[in-house]
N, C-alpha and C positions, 0 to 999 in steps of 0.2 A: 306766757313765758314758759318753755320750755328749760331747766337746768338740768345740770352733770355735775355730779361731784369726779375731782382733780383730783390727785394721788401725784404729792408733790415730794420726790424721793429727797429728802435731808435739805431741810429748805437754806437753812442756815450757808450751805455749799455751792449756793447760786451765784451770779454774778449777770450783769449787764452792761450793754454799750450800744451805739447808735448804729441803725443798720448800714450806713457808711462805713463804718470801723471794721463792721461784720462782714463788710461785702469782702474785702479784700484777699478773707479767708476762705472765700468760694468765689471767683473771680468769673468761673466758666460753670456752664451747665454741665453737671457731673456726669449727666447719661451722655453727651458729648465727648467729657475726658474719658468716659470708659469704655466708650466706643457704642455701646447698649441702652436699651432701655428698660432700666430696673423695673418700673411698677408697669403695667400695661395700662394701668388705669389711671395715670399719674396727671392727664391732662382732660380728664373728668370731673377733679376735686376743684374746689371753689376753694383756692388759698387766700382770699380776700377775707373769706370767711373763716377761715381756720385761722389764721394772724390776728383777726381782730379776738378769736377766743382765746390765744394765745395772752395778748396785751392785756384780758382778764386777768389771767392767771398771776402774770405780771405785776400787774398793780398792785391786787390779793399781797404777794411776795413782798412787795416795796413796804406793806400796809403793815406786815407782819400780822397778818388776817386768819392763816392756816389756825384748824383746829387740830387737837392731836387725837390720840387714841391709844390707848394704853395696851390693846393687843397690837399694834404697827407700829413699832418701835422704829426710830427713820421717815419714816413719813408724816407730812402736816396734809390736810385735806380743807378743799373751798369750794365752794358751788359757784358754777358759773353760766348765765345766760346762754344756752347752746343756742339759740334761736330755732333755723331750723338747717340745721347740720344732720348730714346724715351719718347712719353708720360708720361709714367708714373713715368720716370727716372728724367725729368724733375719737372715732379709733386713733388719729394722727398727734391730735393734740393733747390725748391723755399720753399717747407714749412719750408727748416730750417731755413731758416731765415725769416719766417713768422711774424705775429703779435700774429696769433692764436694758430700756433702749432712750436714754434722753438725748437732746442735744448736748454735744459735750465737747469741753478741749478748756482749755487754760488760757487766758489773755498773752501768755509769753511765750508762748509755746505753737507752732503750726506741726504739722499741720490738726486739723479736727477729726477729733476720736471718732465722733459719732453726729449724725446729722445733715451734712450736706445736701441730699435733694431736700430737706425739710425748708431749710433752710433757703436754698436757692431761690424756690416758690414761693417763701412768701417776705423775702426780705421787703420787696418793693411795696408792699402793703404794710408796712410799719410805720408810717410817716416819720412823727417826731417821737415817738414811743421806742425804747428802748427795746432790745432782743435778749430776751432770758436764756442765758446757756450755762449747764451746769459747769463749776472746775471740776477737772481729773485727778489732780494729783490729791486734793484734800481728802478726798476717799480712802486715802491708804494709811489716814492718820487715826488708827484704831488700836486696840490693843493686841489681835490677832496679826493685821499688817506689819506691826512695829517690832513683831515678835521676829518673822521674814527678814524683815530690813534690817537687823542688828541692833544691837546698844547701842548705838551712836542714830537711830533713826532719824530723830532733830533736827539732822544736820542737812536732810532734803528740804527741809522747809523752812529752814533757815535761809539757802539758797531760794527756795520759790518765795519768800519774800522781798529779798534781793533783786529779782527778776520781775514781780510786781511792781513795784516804785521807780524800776528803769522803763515801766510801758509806761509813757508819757500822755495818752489819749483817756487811760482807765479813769475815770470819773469817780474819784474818792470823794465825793459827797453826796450820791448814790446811795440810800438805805440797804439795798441790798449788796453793794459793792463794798461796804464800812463791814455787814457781818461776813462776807466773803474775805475780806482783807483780816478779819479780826479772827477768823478761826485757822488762816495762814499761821497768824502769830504765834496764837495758843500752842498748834502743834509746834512752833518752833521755840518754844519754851518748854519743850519735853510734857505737854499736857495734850490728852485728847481732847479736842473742841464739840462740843455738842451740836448732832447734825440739824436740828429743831429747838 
């Protein structure tokens, strides 16, 4: 068994949904909608492969499994079976759950922040397994953000809670969609919610 330790940015921030729900938000091959072909290598990688280490990471997340570390403040870390993934297959799946480049957007919100050819490629290899995609707006629920956003900060996330529980599909008995939903609230009770 060959493993990778994951670098999982603010785990508590995650959220999931069935790649049904997901597809809807990448409908079309993005190098299509953009006219281009971003990666040149993009139809070298083995997404079969890469979604199935994804669905690690996943589970890890569901399990509340990450470990912490007291110099990475924000990120939990988990090892996960790479088999044998290459470099750069590797390289895909640690950026998902990056700090800098994850997949990302918010259940109520289109279009997606970040992600989409990731995404594209390996929705169909999900089966029944959930797609981990970070929210966006809970990131801003900081003490440096809040400072930005005004005294009255609360009141985005008062709305993004609001805008939560009208998305009908969002699976709130989901472990990691319960600390997704619950660090909404936090912020919307004028507290910062802990990203781990």
């Amino acid at each position: 068994m060959t493993d990778i330790a994951i670098s999982i940015s603010e785990p508590n921030f995650w959220w999931r949904a069935d790649a049904g729900q997901v597809r809807k938000f990448v409908p079309v091959d993005p190098d299509v909608d953009d006219g281009r072909q971003r990666w040149d290598d993009r139809d070298k990688q083995r997404w079969n492969l890469i979604a199935q280490a994804v669905i690690q990471v996943s589970q890890a997340l569901a399990a509340a499994e990450w470990e912490s570390d007291d110099g990475d403040i924000g990120h939990g870390w988990v090892r996960i079976d790479a088999g044998d993934l290459t470099k750069t297959e590797k390289k895909i799946v640690q950026k998902w759950f990056s700090a800098a480049e994850p997949v990302r957007m918010d259940p109520w919100f289109e279009p997606l922040q970040n992600g989409r050819h990731r995404l594209w490629s390996t929705l169909d290899f999900f089966g029944s397994e959930p797609v981990p995609i970070k929210g966006d707006a809970i990131g801003y629920a900081n003490p440096a953000d809040a400072e930005v956003l005004g005294n009255d900060w609360q009141h985005f996330f008062v709305k993004n809670v609001e805008e939560l529980e009208a998305v009908t599909w969002f699976d709130t008995t989901d472990p990691v969609n319960i600390r997704f939903a619950d660090a909404l609230k936090t912020a919307a009770r004028r507290e910062f919610p802990a990203p781990l």
